[in-house]
N, C-alpha and C positions, 0 to 999 in steps of 0.2 A: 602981913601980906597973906590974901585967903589964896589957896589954890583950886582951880573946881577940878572936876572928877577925873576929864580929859587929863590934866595935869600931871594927878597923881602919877594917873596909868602912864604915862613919859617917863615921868618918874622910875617905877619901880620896874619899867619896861627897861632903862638905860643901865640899872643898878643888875640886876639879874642876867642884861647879855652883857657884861664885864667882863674879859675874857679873866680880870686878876680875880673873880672872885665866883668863876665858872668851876667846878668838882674837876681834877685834874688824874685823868687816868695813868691807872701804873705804872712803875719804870721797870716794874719788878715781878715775875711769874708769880711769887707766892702772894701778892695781893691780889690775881685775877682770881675768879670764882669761878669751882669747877663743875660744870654740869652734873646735876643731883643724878646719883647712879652712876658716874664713870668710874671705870678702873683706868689707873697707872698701865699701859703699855711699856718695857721695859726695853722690848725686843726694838718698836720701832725707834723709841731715843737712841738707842747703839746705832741703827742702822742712818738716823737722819746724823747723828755724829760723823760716821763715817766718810758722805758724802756730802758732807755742809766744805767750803772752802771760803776761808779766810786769805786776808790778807794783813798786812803789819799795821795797818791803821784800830784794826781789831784787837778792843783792849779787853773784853767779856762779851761770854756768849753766854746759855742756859737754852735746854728745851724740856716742853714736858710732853708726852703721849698718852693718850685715852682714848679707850674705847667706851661704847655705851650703848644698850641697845635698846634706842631713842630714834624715831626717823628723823632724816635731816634738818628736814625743816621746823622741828623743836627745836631742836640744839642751836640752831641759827638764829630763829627770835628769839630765843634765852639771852646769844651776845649783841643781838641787836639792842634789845630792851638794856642789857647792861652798859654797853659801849653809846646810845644814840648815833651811830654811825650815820652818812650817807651815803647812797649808792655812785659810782663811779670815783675818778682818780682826782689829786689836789691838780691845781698849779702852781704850784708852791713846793721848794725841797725845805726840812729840815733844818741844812745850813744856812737859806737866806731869811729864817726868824732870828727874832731877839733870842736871846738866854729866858730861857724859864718860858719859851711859847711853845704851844704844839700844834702841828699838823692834822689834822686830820680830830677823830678815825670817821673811815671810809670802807667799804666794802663792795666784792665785788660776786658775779653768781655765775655756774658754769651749769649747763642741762644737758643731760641726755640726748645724744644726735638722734635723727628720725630714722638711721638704719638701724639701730637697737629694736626696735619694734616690727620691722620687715622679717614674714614668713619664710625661709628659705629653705628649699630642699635640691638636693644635687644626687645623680641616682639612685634617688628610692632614699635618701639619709637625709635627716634634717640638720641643718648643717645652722642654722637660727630657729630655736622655737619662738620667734617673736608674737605668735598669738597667744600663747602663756605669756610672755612678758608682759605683754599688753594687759590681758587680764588680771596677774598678778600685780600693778601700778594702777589697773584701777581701785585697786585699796588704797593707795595713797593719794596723801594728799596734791593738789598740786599747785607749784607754787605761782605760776601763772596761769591761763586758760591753756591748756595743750601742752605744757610745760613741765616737767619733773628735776628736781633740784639733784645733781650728782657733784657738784664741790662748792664750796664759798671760801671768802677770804676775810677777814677783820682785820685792819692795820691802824696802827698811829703810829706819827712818831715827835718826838722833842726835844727839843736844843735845852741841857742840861746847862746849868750858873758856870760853869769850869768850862763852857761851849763843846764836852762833848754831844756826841747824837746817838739818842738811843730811839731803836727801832722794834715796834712790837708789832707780831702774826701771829692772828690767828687762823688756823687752817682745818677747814671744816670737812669731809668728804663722805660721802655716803659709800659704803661696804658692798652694795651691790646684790647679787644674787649668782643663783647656779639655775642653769636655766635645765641643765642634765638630769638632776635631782630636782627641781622644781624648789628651789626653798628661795624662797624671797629673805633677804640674813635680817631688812628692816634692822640696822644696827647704822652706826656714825662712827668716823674715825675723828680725834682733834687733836691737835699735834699747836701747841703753841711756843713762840720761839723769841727771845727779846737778842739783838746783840749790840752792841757798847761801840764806836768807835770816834777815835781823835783825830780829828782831822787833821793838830797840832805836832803830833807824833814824831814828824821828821824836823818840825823848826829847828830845832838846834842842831842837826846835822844841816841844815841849808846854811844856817849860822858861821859853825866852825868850818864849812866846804868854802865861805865867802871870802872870811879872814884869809885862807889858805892862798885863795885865789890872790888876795890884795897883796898877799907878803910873796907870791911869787911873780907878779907882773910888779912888785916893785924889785925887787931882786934883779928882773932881766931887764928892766930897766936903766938901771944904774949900770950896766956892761954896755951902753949905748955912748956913743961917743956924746959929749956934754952932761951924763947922767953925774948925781950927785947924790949925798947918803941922805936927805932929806925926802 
């Protein structure tokens, strides 16, 4: 049987979007790759520790922080290019895949409001040098016409063989500037985060609460007039 060209391409169109035989992003911080140039941030893993909350379905967490002084929007198609992300959110959670599917990744973009670049002065003090902001942004790049990138997000997530769910972020944010001192920092924050959780976690206490229940509505049953040890 010959197959002509059209064919093929069906073919090797239907075999490459497989999702079982699509490159399967990490579960794990130490296989993402880390922007050429970042340092380990130590200060902010304590502090995103601090203020991260769990609950009991949370079987593992892990973060990692970095700095780099890279504009945003490098750092971003670096995990775009890595991740193939698409822009906006699933319809779809994690739990309602098979074992061994994943979500996503998807990403999301936040910019700088237009009163960041408003001149302000309130008696005689400049209270916003937004005409230095302005001109220091136009060295940057931008990421839509009018537009300047001030955080991003990177996620996936995947329903592991054992059906736990593991969730991965990545969290991109631009450093900002001192408008006082004029220094544009042109630096990137990325804080990447995976946590583990069982959705299963409580089965066995729903379990042994059920038995509980059955051997005590049998109990108070049997004190009923006609009850019997059956």
């Amino acid at each position: 049987m010959r197959i002509g060209r059209i064919g093929w391409f069906l073919l090797l169109l239907c075999v490459f979007a497989s999702p079982a035989l699509a490159a399967r992003l990490p579960n794990r911080l130490d296989d993402i790759p880390v922007f050429p140039g970042a340092v380990r941030d130590p200060e902010v893993e304590e502090l995103y520790r601090e203020s991260a909350y769990y609950d009991e379905t949370v079987v593992f967490s892990d973060v990692r922080a970095y700095t780099v002084e890279a504009i945003i929007d490098e750092v971003l198609r670096f995990y775009l290019e890595y991740t193939k992300a698409t822009e906006g959110w699933p319809e779809v959670h994690a739990a309602d895949v098979e074992p061994g599917e994943t979500v996503g990744p998807w990403y999301s973009v936040s910019f700088y409001p237009d009163w960041v670049f408003e001149h302000i002065v309130e008696y005689g003090r400049v209270m916003n040098d937004g005409n230095w902001i302005r001109q220091a942004f136009s060295q940057r790049p931008q990421w839509k016409p009018g537009e300047w990138l001030s955080g991003a997000a990177v996620y996936w997530d995947m329903k592991e063989e054992d059906e736990t769910i593991v969730e991965v972020a990545i969290w991109i944010d631009d450093l900002g500037y001192d408008s006082q001192q004029r220094i544009d920092y042109r630096s990137t924050s990325i804080v990447m985060a995976v946590v583990v959780t069982d959705p299963n976690v409580f089965a066995d206490d729903w379990e042994e609460m059920d038995e509980e229940l059955g051997d005590w509505l049998k109990a108070w049953f049997k004190g009923w007039p006609g009850g019997n040890d059956e």
